[in-house]
N, C-alpha and C positions, 0 to 999 in steps of 0.2 A: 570550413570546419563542418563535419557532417556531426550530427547526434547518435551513431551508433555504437563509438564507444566512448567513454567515460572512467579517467581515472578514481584510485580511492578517494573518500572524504578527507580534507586533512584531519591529521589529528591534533587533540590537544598539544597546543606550540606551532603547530604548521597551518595557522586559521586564514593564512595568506593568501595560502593554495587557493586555487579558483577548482569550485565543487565540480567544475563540466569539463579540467583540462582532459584533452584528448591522450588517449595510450599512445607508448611510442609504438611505430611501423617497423617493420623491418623482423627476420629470423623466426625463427619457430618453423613448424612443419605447417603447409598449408592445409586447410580447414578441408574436409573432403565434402564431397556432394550428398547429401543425404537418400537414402534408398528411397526409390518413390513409392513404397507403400508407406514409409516412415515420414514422409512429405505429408501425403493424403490424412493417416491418422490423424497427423499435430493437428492439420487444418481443419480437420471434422470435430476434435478437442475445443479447440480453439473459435469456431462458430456455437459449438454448445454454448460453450463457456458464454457467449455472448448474448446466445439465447434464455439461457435460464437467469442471466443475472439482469436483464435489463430491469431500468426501473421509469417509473415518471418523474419528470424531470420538473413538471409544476411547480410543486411545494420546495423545489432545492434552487430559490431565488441564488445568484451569484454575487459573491464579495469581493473586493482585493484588500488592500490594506485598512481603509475605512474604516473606524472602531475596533479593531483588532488589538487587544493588549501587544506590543512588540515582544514581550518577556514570557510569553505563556505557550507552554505546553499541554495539547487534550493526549489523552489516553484512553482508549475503547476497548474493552477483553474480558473474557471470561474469568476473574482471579485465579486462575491457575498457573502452577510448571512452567508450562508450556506456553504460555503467553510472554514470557521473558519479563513482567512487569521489575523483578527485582534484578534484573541486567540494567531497564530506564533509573530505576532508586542510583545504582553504583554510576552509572552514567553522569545521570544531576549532582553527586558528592564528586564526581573528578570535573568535572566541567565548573561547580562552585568555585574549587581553591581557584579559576582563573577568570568568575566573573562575582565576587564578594557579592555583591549588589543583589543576586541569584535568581532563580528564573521561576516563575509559577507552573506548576504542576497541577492539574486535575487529572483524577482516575475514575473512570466511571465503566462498574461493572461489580458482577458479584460472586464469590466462589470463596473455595476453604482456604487459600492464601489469603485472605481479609485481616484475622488476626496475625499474620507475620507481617504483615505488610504495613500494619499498624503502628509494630513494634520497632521494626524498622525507621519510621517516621518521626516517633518519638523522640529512639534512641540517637540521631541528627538534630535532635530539636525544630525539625520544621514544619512543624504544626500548624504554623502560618505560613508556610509557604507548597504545602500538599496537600490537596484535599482527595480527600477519597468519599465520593458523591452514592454509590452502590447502584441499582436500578433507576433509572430516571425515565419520561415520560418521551417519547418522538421529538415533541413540539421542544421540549425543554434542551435534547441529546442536538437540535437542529438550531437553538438556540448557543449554546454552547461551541457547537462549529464555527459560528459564527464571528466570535468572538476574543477566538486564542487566534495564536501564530504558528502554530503548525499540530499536528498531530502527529504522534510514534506508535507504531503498531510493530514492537521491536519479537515477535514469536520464536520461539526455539524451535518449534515444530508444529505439524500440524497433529488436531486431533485423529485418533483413529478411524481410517476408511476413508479420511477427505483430505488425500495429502495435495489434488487440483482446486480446492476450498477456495472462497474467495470472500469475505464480510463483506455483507453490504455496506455497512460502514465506512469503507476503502472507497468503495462508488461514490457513496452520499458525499465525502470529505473531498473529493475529487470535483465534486456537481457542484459544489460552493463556493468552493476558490480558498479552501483550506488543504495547502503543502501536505506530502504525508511524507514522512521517514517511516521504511517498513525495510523486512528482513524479506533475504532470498529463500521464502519456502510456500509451502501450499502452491496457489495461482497467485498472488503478487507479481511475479516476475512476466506473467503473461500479461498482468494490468498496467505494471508501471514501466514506464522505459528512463532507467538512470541516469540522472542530469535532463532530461528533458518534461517528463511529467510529477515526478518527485525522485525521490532516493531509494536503492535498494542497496541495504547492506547485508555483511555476514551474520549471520545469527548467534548466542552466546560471545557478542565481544561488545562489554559498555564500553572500551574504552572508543574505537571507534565509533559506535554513536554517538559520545560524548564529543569528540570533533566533528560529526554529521550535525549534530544540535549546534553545536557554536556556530558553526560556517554557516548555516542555515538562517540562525536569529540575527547575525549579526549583517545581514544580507539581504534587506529586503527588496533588492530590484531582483535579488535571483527569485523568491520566493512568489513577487508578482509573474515572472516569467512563468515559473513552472504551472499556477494557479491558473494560469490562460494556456496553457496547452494543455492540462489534465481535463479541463470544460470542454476545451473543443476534443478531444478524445472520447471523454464520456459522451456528447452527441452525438458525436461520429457511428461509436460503437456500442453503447450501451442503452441508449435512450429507446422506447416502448417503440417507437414509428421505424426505429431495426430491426426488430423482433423477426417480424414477417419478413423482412429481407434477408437475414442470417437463417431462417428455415430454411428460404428458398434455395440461397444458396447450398445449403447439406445436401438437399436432395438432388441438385443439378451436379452437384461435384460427386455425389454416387453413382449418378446415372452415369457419367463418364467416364469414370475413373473404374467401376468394377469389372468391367470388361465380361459380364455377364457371368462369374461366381454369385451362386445366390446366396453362400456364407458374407459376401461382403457386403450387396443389397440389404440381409437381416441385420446384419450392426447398424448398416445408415438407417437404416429405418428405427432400429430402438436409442440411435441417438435423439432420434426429430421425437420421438414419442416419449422419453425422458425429457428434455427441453419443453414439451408442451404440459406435461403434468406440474413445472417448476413455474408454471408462471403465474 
C-alpha cells in the first residue's frame, strides 16, 4: 500500500472505514505531465514555503499518547468567518448524538465571532464541555498541545493575499506529536499528506469532519502513527538546520533551470530574499 492516495474520512455511521483506505485504480483519463516551468515554480513555492516557515524545534519537546485527554479536541484561529470555527460547533452537535458521553472542545483565539460563538455554546448547553480560552501565552498554547487528542484547524478560506499561508501553529502541532485535522486551503495541503501526516478535508462540510473527529478519537494507533511521521516531516522539512539547505537549494534549481532569462534569475532571487527577510 503506498501513502499517496487516500480515501474520504468515514462519515458519521461508517466509523469502520479505515481513515488511510486506498482509492480504487483503474478509469479516468491519465494525469498529464506537468509543463516544466510549472514543475520549477511549485518547487521554488515549495522550498520558500519551507524556508520562511521553519522553526526551532528545542522547545517542541515530542508526545504520543502519554497524558493526553483521549476525548479532547484543541482549536487555534483567528474567531473569524473564515476560520470555520462554527462548521467544528456543528460538527461536535452531529458527532454528540453518536457519542453521548462527548468530546472536550478548547478554542483558543480572539476576533468578532467570540460573542456568536458564545451563544452558540450556550444555546447547546456545553458550557462544560467548550471552553473558549481567547489569547493565551506560547508556554500555556504549548502546554495545551500537549495535552488534547488532536487539533482541527477546519478554515473555509484563506485570509486576503495569503491564500499559500501556513500557521505556525500547524508546524508546532505537528513538532509535538499532536494529530491535526485541517481543511484543503491556504498551504496545508503542501504540509500535510492525507492519511499519513494528519487529515485533509473539504472545507465548509461539518458533517465530514464530524466522521474525521470520530475515526480519528476513536483510533488511537492511527493517531500515534500519524504523530510519528508529522515529527519526522517537520525535521525533515521544516526544522531551523534546513533553512540553509532549502536556500541553497532555490538558487541551485535557478541556476539550472533559467536557462539564462534574466526575468527568471530575478524571481529566484526575490524568492531567497523574501525567505530571508521571514526568518
Amino acid at each position: 500500500m503506498t501513502r499517496a492516495h487516500f480515501a474520504r474520512s468515514a462519515r458519521p455511521g461508517q466509523a469502520d472505514r479505515s481513515c488511510w483506505e486506498p482509492r480504487a485504480s483503474g478509469g479516468g483519463t491519465a494525469p498529464t505531465r506537468a509543463p516544466r516551468n510549472a514543475r520549477r515554480i511549485e518547487s521554488l513555492q515549495d522550498r520558500r514555503l519551507r524556508a520562511q516557515r521553519a522553526i526551532s524545534l528545542a522547545p517542541l519537546q515530542f508526545h504520543l499518547e502519554d497524558g493526553r485527554d483521549p476525548n479532547s479536541v484543541l482549536a487555534v484561529a483567528p474567531l473569524v468567518e473564515r476560520s470555520g470555527l462554527t462548521d467544528l460547533l456543528e460538527a461536535m452537535r452531529i458527532f454528540s448524538t453518536r457519542r453521548p458521553d462527548g468530546v472536550r472542545l478548547t478554542i483558543v483565539g480572539e476576533g468578532e465571532l467570540e460573542p456568536a460563538l458564545r451563544a452558540t455554546i450556550a444555546s447547546l448547553d456545553w458550557r462544560d464541555r467548550v471552553a473558549v480560552l481567547g489569547r493565551v501565552t506560547r508556554s500555556r498554547l504549548l502546554s495545551l498541545m500537549r495535552v488534547h487528542a488532536l487539533m482541527a484547524l477546519p478554515y473555509r478560506s484563506a485570509s486576503p493575499g495569503d491564500d499559500d499561508g501556513v500557521p505556525a501553529v500547524l508546524l508546532e502541532a505537528m513538532a509535538v506529536g499532536l494529530p491535526v485535522i485541517a481543511t484543503a486551503v491556504m498551504g496545508f495541503p503542501r504540509v500535510l499528506e492525507d492519511g499519513w501526516t494528519g487529515r485533509l478535508i473539504s472545507p465548509n462540510d461539518p458533517v465530514w469532519l464530524a466522521g474525521a473527529l470520530e475515526t480519528m478519537l476513536e483510533r488511537s494507533h492511527v493517531r500515534v502513527r500519524m504523530a510519528k511521521a508529522a515529527r519526522e516531516k517537520i525535521e525533515r522539512e521544516f526544522g531551523l538546520s534546513r533553512k540553509v539547505w532549502h536556500l541553497a537549494r532555490v538558487f541551485a534549481d535557478a541556476a539550472a533551470e533559467t536557462d539564462g532569462h534574466e526575468g527568471d534569475a530575478v524571481a529566484a532571487r526575490s524568492i531567497v530574499s523574501s525567505a530571508s527577510r521571514s526568518s
